[in-house]
N, C-alpha and C positions, 0 to 999 in steps of 0.2 A: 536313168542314173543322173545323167545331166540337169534336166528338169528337177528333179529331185534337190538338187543341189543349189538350182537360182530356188526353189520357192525358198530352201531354209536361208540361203543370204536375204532373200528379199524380205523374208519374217526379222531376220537381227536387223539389218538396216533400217527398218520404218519403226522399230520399237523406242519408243519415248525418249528411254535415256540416251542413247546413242544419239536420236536428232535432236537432243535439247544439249550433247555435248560437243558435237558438229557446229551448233547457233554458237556457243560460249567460245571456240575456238575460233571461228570469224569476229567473233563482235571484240575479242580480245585482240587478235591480230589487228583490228582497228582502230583501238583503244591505243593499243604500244605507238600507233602511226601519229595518233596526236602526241602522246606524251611525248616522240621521239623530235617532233616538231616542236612543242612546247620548251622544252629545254632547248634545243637548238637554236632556235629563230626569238624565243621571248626571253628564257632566262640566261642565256648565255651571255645576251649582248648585255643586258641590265648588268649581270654581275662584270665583264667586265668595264664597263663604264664606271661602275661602282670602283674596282681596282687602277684605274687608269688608263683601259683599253686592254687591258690583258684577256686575249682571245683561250680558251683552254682547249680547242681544237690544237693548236699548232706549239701544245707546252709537251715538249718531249726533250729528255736526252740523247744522247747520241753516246750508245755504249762502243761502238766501232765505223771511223770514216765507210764511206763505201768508194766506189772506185775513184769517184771525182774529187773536188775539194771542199770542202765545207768551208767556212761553216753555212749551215741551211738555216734558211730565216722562215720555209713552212714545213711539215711534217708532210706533204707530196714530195717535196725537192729533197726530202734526205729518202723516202720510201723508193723515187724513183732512180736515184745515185746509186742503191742497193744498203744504203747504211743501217747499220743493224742500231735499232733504237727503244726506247723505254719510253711507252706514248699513258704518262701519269694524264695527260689533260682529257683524253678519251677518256680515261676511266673515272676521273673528275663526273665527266659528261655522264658517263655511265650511273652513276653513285648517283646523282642529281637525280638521274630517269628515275631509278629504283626508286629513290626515298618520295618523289612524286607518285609513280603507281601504288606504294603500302599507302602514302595517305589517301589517296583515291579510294583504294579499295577498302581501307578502314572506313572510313565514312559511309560507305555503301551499304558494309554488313552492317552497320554498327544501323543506319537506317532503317530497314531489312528489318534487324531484330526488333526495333522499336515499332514495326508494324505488327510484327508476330505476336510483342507484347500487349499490342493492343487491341489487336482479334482475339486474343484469348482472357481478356481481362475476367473476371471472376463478375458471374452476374449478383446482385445484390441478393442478399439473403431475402426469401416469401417470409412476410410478419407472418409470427403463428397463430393457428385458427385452433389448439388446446392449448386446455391448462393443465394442473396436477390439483386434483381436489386434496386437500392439505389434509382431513379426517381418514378416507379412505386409497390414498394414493392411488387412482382412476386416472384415466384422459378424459376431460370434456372438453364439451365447446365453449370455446372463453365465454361468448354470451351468458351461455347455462348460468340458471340463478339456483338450480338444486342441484345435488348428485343423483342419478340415477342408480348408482348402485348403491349409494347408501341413504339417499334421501335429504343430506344433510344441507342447508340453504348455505350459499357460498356467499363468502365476504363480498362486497360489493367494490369497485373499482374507486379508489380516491376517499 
């Protein structure tokens, strides 16, 4: 029974889509590690230099002091006060990540397809090797200077 049981997990797990979905959820989890670093460390700092040093890490309100006194100048010092707070600049950061992975991954499919389009591009049309004999509506061979079936001499080219 046991045996029975690993060969059928061992059949679903080495089956294609399952390891080709396994590959896309690491390379993804590795993927989000740059993005999450990309925003963090490249555009964070750019936008705020851009703003005047406005860091969006530490842009929170403060819906309730927490036990100490405020006011908190980072979003650790009011998290570890216990203040209960409204953290817009994370989800600034957030929004940023996002709109960077759709345009990543826009671009990717959007490449992708453009390969797809052009492995399948439509091979050219074979010039045709008949004609229509214009007396007896037959197929011959363009060459052909008569009709076979009706004998008639065909118009010559040009």
């Amino acid at each position: 029974m046991a045996s029975k049981f690993l060969k059928e997990f061992r059949e679903f797990a080495v089956k294609g889509n399952v390891v080709d979905m396994a590959v896309g959820i690491i390379i993804g989890a590795a993927f989000t590690a740059i993005v999450n670093s990309l925003v963090k460390d490249i555009f964070t700092p750019l936008i705020g230099l851009a703003t005047g040093g406005l860091n969006f890490t530490n842009q929170f309100l403060v819906l309730r002091e927490g036990a100490g006194t405020g006011p908190y100048n980072t979003l650790a010092q009011a998290q570890a006060d216990g203040a209960v707070t409204l953290n817009y600049g994370l989800f600034l950061n957030a929004t940023i990540s996002f709109m960077i992975v759709a345009f990543a991954t826009f671009l990717l499919i959007r490449n992708i397809n453009r390969l797809k389009n052009l492995a399948q591009a439509p091979e050219t049309a074979a010039a045709p090797t008949v004609k229509t004999c214009p007396f007896c509506i037959s197929k011959i061979p363009i060459p052909a200077t008569r009709c076979p079936a009706c004998t008639s001499e065909q118009p010559g080219e040009g």
